[in-house]
C-alpha positions as CSV (number, residue, x, y, z in Angstrom):
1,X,-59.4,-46.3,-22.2
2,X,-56.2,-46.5,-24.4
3,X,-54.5,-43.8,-26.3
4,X,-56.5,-43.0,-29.5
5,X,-54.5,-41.4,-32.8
6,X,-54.1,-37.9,-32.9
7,X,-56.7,-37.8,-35.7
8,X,-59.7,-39.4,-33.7
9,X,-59.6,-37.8,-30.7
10,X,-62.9,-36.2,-30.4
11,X,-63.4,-32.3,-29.7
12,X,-64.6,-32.3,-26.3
13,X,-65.5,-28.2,-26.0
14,X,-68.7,-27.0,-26.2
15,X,-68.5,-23.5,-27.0
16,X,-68.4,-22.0,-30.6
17,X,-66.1,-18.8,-31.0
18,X,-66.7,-16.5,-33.8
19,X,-63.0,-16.2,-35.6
20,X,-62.9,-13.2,-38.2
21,X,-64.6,-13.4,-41.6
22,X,-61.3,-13.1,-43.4
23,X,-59.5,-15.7,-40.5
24,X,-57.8,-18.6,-43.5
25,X,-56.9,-21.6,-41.2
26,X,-54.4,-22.6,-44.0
27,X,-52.3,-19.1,-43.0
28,X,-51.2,-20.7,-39.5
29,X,-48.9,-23.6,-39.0
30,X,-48.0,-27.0,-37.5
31,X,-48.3,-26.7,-34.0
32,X,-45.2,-26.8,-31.7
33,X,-45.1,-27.8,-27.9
34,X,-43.0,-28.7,-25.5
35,X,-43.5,-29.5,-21.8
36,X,-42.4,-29.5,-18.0
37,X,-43.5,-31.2,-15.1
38,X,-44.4,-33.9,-12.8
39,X,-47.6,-35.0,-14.5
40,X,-45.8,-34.9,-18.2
41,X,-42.8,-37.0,-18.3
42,X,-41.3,-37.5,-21.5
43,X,-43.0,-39.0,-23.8
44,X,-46.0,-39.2,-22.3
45,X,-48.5,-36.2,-23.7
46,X,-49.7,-36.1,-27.1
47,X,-50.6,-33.1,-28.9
48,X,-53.1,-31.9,-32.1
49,X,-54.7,-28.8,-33.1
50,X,-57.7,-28.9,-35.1
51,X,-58.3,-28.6,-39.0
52,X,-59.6,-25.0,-38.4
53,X,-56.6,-24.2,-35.7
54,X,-58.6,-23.5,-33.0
55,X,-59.0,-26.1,-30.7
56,X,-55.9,-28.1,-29.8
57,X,-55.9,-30.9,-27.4
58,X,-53.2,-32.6,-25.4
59,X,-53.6,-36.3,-24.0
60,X,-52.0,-37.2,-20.8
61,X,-51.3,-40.7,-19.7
62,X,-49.5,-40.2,-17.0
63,X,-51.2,-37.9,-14.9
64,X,-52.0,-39.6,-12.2
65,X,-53.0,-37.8,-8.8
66,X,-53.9,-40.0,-5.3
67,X,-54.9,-39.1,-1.8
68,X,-55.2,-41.1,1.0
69,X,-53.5,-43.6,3.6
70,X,-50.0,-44.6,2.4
71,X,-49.4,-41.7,-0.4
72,X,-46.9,-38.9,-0.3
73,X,-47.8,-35.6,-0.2
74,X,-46.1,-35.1,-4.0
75,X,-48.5,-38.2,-5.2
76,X,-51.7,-35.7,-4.2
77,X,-50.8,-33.3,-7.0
78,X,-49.1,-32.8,-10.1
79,X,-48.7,-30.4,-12.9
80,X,-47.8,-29.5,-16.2
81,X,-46.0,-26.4,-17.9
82,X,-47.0,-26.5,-21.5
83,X,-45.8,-24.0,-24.1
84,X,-47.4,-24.0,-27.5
85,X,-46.7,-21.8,-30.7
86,X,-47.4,-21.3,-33.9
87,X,-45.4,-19.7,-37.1
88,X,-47.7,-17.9,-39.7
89,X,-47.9,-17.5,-43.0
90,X,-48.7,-14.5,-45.4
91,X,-48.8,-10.7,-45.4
92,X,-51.4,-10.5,-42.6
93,X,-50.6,-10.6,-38.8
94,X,-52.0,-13.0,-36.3
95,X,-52.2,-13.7,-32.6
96,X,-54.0,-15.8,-30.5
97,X,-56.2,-15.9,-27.0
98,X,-57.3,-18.9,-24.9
99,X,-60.5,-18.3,-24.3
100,X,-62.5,-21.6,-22.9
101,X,-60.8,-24.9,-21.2
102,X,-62.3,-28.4,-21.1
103,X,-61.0,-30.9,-19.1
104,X,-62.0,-34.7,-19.8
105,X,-61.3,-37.9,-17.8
106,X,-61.5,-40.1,-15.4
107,X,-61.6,-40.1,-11.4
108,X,-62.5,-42.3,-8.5
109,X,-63.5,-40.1,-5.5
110,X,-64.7,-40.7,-1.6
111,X,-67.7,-38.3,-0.2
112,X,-65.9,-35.1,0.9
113,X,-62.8,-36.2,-1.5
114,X,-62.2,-33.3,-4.2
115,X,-60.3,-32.8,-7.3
116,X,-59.1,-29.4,-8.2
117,X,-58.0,-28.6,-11.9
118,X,-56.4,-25.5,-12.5
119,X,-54.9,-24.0,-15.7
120,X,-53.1,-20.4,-15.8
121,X,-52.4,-18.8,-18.9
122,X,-49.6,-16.6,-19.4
123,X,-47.5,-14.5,-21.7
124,X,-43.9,-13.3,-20.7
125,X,-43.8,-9.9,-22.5
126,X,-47.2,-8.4,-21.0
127,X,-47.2,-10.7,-18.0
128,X,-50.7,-11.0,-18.9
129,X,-52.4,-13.9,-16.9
130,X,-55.9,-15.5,-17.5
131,X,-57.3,-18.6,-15.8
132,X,-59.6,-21.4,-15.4
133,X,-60.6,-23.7,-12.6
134,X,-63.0,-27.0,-12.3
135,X,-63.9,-28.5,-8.8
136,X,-65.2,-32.0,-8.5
137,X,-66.8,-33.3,-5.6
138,X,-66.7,-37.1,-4.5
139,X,-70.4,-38.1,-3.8
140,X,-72.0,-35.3,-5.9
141,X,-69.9,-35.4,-9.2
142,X,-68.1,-38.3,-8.8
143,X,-68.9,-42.1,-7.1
144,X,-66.4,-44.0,-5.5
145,X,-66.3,-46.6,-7.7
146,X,-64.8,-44.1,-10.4
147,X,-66.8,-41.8,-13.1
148,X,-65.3,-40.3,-16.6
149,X,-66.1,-37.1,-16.4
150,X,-65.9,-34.0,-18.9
151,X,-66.3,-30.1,-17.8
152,X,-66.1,-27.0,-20.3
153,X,-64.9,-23.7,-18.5
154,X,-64.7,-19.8,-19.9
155,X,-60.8,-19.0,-19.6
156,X,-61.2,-15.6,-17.1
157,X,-58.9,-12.9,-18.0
158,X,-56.5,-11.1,-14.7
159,X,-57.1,-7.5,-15.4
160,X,-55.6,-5.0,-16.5
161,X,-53.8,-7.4,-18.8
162,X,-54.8,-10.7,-20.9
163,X,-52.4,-13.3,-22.1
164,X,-51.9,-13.2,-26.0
165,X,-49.5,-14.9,-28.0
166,X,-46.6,-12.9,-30.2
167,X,-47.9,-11.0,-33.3
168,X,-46.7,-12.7,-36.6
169,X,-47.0,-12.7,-40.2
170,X,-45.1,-14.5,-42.8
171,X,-43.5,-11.0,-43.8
172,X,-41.4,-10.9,-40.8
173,X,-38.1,-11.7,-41.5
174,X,-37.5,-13.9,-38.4
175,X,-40.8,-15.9,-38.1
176,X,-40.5,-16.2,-34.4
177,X,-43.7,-17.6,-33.9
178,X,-46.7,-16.7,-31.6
179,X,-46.6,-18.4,-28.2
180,X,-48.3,-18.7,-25.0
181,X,-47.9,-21.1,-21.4
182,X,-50.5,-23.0,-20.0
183,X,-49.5,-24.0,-16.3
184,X,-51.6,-26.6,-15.6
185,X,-52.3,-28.4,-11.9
186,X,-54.4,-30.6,-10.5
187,X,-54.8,-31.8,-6.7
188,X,-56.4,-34.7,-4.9
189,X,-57.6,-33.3,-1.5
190,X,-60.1,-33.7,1.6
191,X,-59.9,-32.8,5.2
192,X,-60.5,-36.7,6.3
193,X,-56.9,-38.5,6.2
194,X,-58.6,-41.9,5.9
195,X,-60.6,-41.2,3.0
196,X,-59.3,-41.9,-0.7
197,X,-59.1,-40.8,-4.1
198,X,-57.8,-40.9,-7.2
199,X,-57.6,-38.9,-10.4
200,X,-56.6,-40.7,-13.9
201,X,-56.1,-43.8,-12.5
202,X,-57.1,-47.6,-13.5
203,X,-60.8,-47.9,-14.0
204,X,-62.4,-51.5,-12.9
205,X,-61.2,-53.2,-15.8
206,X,-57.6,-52.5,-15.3
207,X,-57.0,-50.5,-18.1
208,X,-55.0,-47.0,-17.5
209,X,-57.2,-43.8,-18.7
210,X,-56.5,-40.8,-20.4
211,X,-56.3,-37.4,-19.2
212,X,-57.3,-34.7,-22.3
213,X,-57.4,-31.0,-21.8
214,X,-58.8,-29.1,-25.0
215,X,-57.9,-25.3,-25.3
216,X,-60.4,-22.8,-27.4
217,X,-58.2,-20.2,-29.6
218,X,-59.7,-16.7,-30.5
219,X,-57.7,-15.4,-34.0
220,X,-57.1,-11.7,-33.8
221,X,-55.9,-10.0,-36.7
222,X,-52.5,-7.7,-35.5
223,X,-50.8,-5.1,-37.0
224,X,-47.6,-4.7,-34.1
225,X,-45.3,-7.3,-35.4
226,X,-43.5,-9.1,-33.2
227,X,-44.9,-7.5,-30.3
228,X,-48.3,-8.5,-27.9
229,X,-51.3,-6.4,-28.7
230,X,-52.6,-5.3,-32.1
């Protein structure tokens, strides 16, 4: 599975979220990222947002996770620290909340061999924290032999706060842009040493796959510029 273009990768998420009647996808712009971490070395994520801004989906092709005989304990997990933001444009304000995760890809895993993706999302005013978690099971999910796989989750909210990007409009006079981190992990793991598994890795024709995760944004109209909550 090699890398596609940025403009045929396929929308993965399966939920539809309402965004406000007077939402104008034309209002919000390019989207900026950067990243950190042992599963996104430089130059090896990709990054789009949708036409309507509110999916965006990065492609990882070096995220590669192993267990078993002969791999280190730092080759059975890796993660990810992704920051992505927005600037916005006219006189209304806008901010953003993750509200669903779906994680797409490809792993080979033993009976009782697991995969655990986790994704935490977080703000650094509010110190609001929300979070979503898939489980995959070798010999109920996944064969041996190596299955893609694709799971949709609901992003759950921490109380009493929830992560939400930076209120902005193009009025401001410093258009600082909204932002939010996704800290994203996944680990290979079982509780038989001589078992195996792998996550991203080589399928049988030899060819390296693709990890995507897809993000679902919820628009809210704000009126607090340059602060959290509207």
């Amino acid at each position: 599975m090699k890398l596609l273009p940025l403009f045929s990768l396929p929308l993965y998420t399966l939920a539809q979220v309402q965004q406000p009647a007077h939402f104008n996808p034309s209002n919000i712009g390019p989207l900026s990222v950067s990243f950190s971490g042992t599963g996104c070395p430089q130059g090896s994520v990709a990054a789009s947002i949708s036409p309507s801004r509110d999916v965006v989906t990065l492609s990882f092709d070096r995220f590669a996770v192993y267990y078993g005989p002969g791999y280190s304990t730092a080759a059975k997990q890796r993660n990810c620290g992704v920051k992505f933001s927005f600037n916005v444009t006219g006189e209304t304000g806008w901010q953003f909340v993750p509200v669903e995760t779906t994680f797409h890809g490809y792993a080979a895993l033993d009976k009782g061999v697991t995969a655990q993706m986790y994704a935490a999302f977080l703000d650094s005013y509010t110190e609001g924290v929300s979070s979503t978690k898939v489980v995959l099971e070798g010999g109920k999910d996944l064969s041996a032999a190596g299955d893609v796989f694709t799971k949709s989750v609901n992003v759950v909210p921490w109380p009493p706060t929830i992560p939400t990007s930076r209120c902005v409009s193009g009025n401001m006079s410093y258009n600082m842009g909204t932002d939010v981190t996704m800290n994203l992990r996944v680990a290979v793991m079982s509780r038989n040493s001589t078992t195996t598994g792998s996550f991203f890795g080589e399928d049988e024709s030899g060819e390296r796959n693709i990890f995507t995760v897809q993000v679902r944004l919820l628009w809210k109209e704000c009126k607090n510029l340059g602060g959290f909550w509207g």
